[in-house]
C-alpha positions in Angstrom: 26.7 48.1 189.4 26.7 51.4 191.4 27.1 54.3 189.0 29.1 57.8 189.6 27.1 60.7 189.7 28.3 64.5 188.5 26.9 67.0 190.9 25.1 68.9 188.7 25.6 72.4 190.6 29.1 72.5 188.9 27.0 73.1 185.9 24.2 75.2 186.9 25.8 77.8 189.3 28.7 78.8 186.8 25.8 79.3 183.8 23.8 81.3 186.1 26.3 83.0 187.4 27.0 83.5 184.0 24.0 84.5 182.4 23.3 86.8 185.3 27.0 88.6 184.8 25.8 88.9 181.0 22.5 90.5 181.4 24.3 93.2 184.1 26.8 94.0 181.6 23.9 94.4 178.8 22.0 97.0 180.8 24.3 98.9 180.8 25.3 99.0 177.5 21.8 100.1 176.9 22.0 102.9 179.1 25.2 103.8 177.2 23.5 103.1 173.9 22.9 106.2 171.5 19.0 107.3 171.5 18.4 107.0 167.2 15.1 106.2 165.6 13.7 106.8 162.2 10.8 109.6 161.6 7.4 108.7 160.8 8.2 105.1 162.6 6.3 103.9 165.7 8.6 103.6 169.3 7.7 102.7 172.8 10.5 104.9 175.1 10.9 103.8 178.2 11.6 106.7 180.9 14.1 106.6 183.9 10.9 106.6 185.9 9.5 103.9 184.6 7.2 105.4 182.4 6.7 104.1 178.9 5.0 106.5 176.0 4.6 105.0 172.4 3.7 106.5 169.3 5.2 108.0 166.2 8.6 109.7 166.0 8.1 112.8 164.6 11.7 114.8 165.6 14.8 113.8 167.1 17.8 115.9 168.0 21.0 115.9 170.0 18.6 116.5 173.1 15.3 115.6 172.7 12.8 113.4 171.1 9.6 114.7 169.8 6.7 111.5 170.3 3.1 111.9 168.9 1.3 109.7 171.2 -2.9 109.4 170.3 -4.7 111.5 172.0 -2.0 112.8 174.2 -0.6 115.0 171.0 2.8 115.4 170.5 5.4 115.1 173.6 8.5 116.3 174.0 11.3 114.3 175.9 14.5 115.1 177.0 16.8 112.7 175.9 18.7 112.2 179.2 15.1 110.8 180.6 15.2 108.0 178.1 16.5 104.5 178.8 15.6 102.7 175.5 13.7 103.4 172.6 12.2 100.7 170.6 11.0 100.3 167.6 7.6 98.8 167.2 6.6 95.8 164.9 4.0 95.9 162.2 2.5 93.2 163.9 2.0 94.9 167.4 0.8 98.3 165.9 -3.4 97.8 166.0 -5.8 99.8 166.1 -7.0 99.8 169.9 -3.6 100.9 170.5 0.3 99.2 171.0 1.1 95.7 171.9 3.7 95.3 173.9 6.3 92.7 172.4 5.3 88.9 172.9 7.1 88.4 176.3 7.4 84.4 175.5 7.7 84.1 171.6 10.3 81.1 171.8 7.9 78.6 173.6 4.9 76.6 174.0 4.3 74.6 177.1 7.0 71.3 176.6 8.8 72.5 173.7 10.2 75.3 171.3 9.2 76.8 168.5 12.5 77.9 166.2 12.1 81.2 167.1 15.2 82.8 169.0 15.5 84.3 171.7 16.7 88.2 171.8 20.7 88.4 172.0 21.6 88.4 175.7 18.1 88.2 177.1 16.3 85.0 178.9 13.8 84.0 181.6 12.9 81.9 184.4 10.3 79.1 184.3 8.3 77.6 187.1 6.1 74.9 186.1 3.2 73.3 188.8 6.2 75.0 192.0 8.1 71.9 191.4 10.1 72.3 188.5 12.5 75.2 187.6 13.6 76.2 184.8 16.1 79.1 183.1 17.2 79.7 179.7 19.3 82.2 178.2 20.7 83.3 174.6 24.5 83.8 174.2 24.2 85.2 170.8 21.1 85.9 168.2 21.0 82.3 167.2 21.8 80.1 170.4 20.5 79.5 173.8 21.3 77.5 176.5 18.4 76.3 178.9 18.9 74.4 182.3 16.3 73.1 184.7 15.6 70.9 187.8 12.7 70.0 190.3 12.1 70.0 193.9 9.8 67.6 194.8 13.1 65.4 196.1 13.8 68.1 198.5 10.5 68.4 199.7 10.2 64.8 199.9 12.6 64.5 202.3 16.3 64.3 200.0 16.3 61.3 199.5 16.6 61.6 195.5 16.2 61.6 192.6 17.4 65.3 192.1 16.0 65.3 188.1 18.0 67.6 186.1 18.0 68.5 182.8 20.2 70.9 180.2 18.5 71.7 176.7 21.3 74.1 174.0 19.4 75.0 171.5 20.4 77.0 168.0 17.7 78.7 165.9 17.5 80.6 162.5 15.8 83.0 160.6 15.2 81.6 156.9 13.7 84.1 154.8 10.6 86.7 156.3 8.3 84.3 158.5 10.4 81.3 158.5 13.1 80.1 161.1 14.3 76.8 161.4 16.7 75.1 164.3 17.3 72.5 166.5 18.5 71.5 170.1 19.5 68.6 172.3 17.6 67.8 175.4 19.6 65.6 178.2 17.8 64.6 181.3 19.2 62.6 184.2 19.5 62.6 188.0 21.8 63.1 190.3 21.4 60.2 192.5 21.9 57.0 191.5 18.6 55.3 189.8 19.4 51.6 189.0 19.2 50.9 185.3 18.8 54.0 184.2 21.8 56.1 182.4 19.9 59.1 181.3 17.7 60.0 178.5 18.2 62.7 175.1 16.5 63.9 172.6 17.6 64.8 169.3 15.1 67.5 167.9 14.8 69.6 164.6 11.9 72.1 163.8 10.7 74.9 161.8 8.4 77.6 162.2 6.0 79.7 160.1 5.0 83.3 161.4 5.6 85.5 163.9 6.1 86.4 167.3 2.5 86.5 168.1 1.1 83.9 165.7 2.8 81.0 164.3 2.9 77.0 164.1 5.9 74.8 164.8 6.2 71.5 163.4 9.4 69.1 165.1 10.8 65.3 164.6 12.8 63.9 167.3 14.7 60.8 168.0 15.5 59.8 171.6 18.2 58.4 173.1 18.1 55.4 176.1 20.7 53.1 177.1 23.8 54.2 174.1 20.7 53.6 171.1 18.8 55.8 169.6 14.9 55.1 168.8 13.9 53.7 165.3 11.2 55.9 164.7 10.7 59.6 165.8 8.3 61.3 167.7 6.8 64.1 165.9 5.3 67.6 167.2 2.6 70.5 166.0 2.4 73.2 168.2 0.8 76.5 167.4 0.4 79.6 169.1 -2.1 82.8 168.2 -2.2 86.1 170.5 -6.2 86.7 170.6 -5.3 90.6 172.1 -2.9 92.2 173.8 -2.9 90.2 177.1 -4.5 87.2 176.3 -2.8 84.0 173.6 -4.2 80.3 172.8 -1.5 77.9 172.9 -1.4 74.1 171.9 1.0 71.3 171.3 0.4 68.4 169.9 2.4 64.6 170.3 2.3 61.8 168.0 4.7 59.2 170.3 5.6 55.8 168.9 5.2 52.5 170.9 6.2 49.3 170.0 3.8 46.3 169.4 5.5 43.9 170.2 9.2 43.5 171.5 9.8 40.8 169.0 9.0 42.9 166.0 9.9 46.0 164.1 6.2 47.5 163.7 4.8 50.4 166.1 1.7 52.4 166.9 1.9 56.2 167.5 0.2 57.6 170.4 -1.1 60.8 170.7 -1.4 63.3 172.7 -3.0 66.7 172.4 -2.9 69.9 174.6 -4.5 73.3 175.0 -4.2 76.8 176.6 -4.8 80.1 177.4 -1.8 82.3 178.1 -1.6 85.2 180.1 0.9 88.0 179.1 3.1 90.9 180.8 5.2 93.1 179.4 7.9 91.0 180.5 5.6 87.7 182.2 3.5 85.0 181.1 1.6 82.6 182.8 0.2 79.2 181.0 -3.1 77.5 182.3 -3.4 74.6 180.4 -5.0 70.8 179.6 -2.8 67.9 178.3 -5.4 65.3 176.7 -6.3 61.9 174.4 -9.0 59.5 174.7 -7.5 57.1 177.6 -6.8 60.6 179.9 -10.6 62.1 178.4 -12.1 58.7 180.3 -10.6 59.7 183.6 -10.6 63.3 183.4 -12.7 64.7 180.5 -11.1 68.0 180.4 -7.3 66.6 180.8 -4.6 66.6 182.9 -4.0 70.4 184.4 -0.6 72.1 183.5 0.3 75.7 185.0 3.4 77.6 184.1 5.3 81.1 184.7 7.3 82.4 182.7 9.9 85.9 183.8 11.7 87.4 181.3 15.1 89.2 182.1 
C-alpha cells in the first residue's frame, strides 16, 4: 500500500527561518550588551573592525578598557570600538599564547558528545557535498538539528529526498561532567516500499572539556512500530593537539542477529579516526571509518570529509 508523505520543507524552512530570526536578534543584543569584565582575568575583545586583542584586564571604566596583551604592553581601548568581550577559559590560556574557543565542542563525526551548544548559537554542516546539515540551541540545554542530502537532486529527482530531524537536550552535572540525550528520526520524502522510517533513542555522558573529552552513548532503534532488543553502544573521544589542529574518533559496537529464529546476537564493530581542522568559528573533519572486513578492501578505511560553520 502507497504511503502519504509530509513535505518536509514545512518543517525545515519555518526552523531556519527561525533560527536565523534568533541569531539576528542575538547580535544585537550583544552590541547592546554592557562591556564588564573582572581585573586580573584573561579577555579576547573583539573590535568593530574586526580586530581581536587578548590578554589580561587590567582597568575598566565608563569609557575605556585597559588590555595587557604580551609583548604589545598595555592597550587602551575605547569602549565604543568594542563589540564583545570574552572571557577566556583556563583551558585555552597556554603558554604559546590564546586559543581561540573550540568552534565544534558538541560533536564528533556521526554523533554528540553531551556537551551543549552556546544559548542561541549553531552551525551548518556539509558532509562529502551531499548531505546538509544545521543545528541550533533554543536555550543553554536544548538544540534542535535538521538535515537532508542531495544526491536525489543531482540524480535526476527522482527520490528518495532522505531527511532527518535530531532535538537534543544536554546537561552540565558537576565541573567536567554533562549528561543528555536526543532522538534521531530519519525518513524520506518519497515513498520507499516497506519502509516507514527509522529513530533512535540515545543517552550519553561526557567527561572533560571543550577541547578534550570522551563520550560514551547506548542507543535503541526503532524500525517498523518496535524497538531493538539490544542497543548499540558508542565511545568517542576528542583531544585538541594545538590550537588549530584536534584528533577525533568514534567508535560502534552494533548488534546483529544470528539467527532470525533466535534471541542471541553478535556485536559488530566499527572504529573511526581523524584529524580536525579548526577556525575561530570553522572546522573541517578528514577522517577514516574502519574494522577488519573494510581493512581487507581498503586498509586505511572508508574516507569521511566534513565542514562545520558556526553562526
Amino acid at each position: 500500500m502507497k504511503r502519504t508523505r509530509i513535505n518536509a520543507g514545512r518543517f525545515f524552512i519555518p526552523i531556519l527561518s527561525c533560527m536565523l530570526l534568533l541569531n539576528a536578534i542575538e547580535q544585537n543584543a550583544l552590541a547592546q550588551k554592557p562591556i564588564t569584565g573582572e581585573l586580573n582575568r584573561t579577555y579576547q575583545v573583539t573590535l568593530n573592525d574586526g580586530s581581536v586583542i587578548s590578554g589580561k584586564l587590567m582597568s575598566i571604566t565608563d569609557r575605556e578598557v585597559i588590555i595587557s596583551s604580551g609583548s604589545m604592553g598595555e592597550i587602551n581601548i575605547p569602549k565604543e570600538n568594542i563589540i564583545t568581550m570574552v572571557q577566556v577559559l583556563d583551558i585555552n590560556e597556554k603558554k604559546s599564547g590564546v586559543w581561540f574557543d573550540n568552534p565544534n565542542p558538541s560533536k564528533y563525526l556521526l554523533g554528540n558528545s553531551a556537551i551543549p551548544l552556546e544559548k542561541h548559537t549553531g552551525y551548518y554542516q556539509n558532509t562529502w557535498i551531499f548531505v546538509n546539515s544545521f543545528s541550533y540551541a533554543f536555550t543553554k540545554n536544548f538544540s534542535l538539528a535538521g538535515g537532508f542530502e542531495i544526491a536525489s537532486l543531482l540524480a535526476g529527482g527522482d527520490g528518495p529526498y532522505a531527511f532527518y530531524i535530531n532535538p537534543k537536550a544536554s546537561f552540565k552535572i558537576a565541573r567536567n561532567f554533562y549528561a543528555g540525550g536526543n532522538i534521531l528520526y530519519a525518513n524520506t520524502i518519497k515513498t520507499v516500499e516497506d519502509f516507514g522510517g527509522l529513530a533512535t533513542l540515545n543517552a550519553f555522558a561526557t567527561y572533560g572539556n571543550k577541547n578534550n573529552n570522551i563520550t560514551g552513548a547506548v542507543g535503541f532503534g526503532w524500525a517498523d512500530g518496535t524497538f531493538s532488543p539490544r542497543p548499540v553502544m558508542i565511545i568517542s573521544g576528542m583531544v585538541r593537539a594545538s590550537k588549530r589542529i584536534a584528533f577525533v574518533s568514534e567508535n560502534w559496537l552494533v548488534p546483529q542477529a544470528d539467527d532470525i529464529n533466535t534471541d542471541t546476537y553478535t556485536y559488530t564493530g566499527m572504529f573511526s579516526y581523524g584529524i580536525r581542522f579548526l577556525g575561530e568559528k570553522t572546522s573541517i573533519d578528514l577522517a577514516f571509518l574502519n574494522n577488519p572486513e573494510i581493512a581487507s578492501e581498503i586498509i586505511i578505511g572508508i574516507p569521511w570529509l566534513d565542514f562545520v560553520i558556526n553562526f
